[in-house]
C-alpha positions in Angstrom: -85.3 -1.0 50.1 -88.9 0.2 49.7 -90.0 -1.5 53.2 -86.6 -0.3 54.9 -87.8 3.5 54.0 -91.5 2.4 54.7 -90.8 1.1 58.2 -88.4 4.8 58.9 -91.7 6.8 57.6 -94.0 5.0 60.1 -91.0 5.6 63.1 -90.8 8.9 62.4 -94.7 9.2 62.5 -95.1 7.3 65.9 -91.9 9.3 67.3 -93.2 12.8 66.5 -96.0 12.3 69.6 -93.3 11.2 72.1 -92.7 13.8 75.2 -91.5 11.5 77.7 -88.0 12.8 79.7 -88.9 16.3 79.0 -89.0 15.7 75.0 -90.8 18.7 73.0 -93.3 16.5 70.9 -93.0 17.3 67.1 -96.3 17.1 65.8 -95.5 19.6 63.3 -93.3 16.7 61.3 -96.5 15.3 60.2 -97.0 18.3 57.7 -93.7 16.6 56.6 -94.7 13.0 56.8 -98.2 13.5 55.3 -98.9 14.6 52.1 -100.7 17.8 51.3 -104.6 16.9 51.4 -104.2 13.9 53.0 -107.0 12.4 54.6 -106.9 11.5 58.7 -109.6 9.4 60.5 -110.4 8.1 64.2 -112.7 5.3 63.2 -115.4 4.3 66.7 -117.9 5.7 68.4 -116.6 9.0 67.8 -115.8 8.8 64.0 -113.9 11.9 63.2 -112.3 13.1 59.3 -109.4 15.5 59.9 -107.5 17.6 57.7 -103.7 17.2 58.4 -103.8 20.7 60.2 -107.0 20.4 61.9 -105.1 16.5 63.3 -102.0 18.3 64.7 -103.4 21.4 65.8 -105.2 19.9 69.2 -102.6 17.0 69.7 -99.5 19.8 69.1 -101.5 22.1 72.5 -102.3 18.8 74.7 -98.6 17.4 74.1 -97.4 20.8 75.2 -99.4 22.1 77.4 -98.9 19.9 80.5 -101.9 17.7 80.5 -100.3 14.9 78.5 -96.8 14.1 79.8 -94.7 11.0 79.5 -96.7 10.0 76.5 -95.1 8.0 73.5 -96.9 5.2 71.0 -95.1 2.3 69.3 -95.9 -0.1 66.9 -96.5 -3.7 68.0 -96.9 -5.5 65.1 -97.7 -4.7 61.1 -97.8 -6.1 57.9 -97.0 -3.6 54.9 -97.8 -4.6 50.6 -96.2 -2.6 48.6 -97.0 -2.6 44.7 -95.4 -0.3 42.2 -95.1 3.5 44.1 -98.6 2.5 46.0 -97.8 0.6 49.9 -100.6 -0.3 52.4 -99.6 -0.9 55.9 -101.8 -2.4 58.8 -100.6 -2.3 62.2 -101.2 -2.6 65.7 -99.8 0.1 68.3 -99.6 0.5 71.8 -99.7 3.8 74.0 -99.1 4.6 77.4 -98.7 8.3 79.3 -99.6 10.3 82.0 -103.0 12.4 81.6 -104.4 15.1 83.8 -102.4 13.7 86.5 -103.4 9.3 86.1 -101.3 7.1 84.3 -102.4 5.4 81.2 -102.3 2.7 78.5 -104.2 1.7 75.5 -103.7 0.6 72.2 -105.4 -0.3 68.7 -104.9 -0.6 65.3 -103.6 2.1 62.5 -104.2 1.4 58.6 -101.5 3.6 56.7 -101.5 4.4 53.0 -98.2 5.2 51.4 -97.0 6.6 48.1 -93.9 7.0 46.1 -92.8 10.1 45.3 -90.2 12.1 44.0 -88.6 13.3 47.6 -89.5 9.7 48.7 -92.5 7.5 50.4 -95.0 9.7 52.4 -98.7 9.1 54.0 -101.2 9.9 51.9 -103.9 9.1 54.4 -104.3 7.2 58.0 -107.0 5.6 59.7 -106.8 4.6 63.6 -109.2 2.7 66.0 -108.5 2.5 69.7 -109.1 -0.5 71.5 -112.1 0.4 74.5 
């Protein structure tokens, strides 16, 4: 049961970016997803720590405002270990979008760890690199 509600977490996480058909992007759910304090990072060239707040804030205005439309990310492939209330998942996603007007695809890899809690398994931090 513990990967069944591991693999909905890590939907829900990759669903709350998608806009495409019109869709109002819920960024916001990763306040819901992620636990308080959690730690965020863009590993590469332009290696970035986020606070969960200072994560959504940017991606919430360009998945609104116009600039990024048609946008969605999916998992491709992942392998999750899960030990006692502790889960690590490591996974490779694709993207694709419109931004600014030019159509786009990409893709990479996202490490996510989980923890058991009382209201169920949320993120307690996520790490990405983007393919170049």
């Amino acid at each position: 049961m513990s990967k069944t509600e591991i693999d909905v977490v890590t939907a829900d996480f990759f669903d709350a970016f998608d806009n495409r058909g019109g869709k109002v992007a819920d960024v916001a759910r990763i306040r819901r997803l992620v636990l308080p304090g959690g730690v965020i990072v863009k590993a590469g060239p332009a290696f970035t720590i986020y606070t969960v707040d200072e994560f959504i804030e940017p991606r919430q205005r360009l998945l609104s405002d116009g600039r990024l439309v048609e946008f969605s990310e999916w998992e491709t492939a992942e392998r999750t270990e899960i030990a006692g209330d502790i889960a690590s998942r490591f996974g490779e996603y694709r993207k694709s979008g419109i931004l600014n007007g030019e159509p786009f695809e990409g893709g990479g890899t996202k490490t996510i760890q989980f923890v058991r809690t009382s209201e169920g398994w949320r993120i307690a931090a996520f790490a990405w690199y983007d393919q170049p």
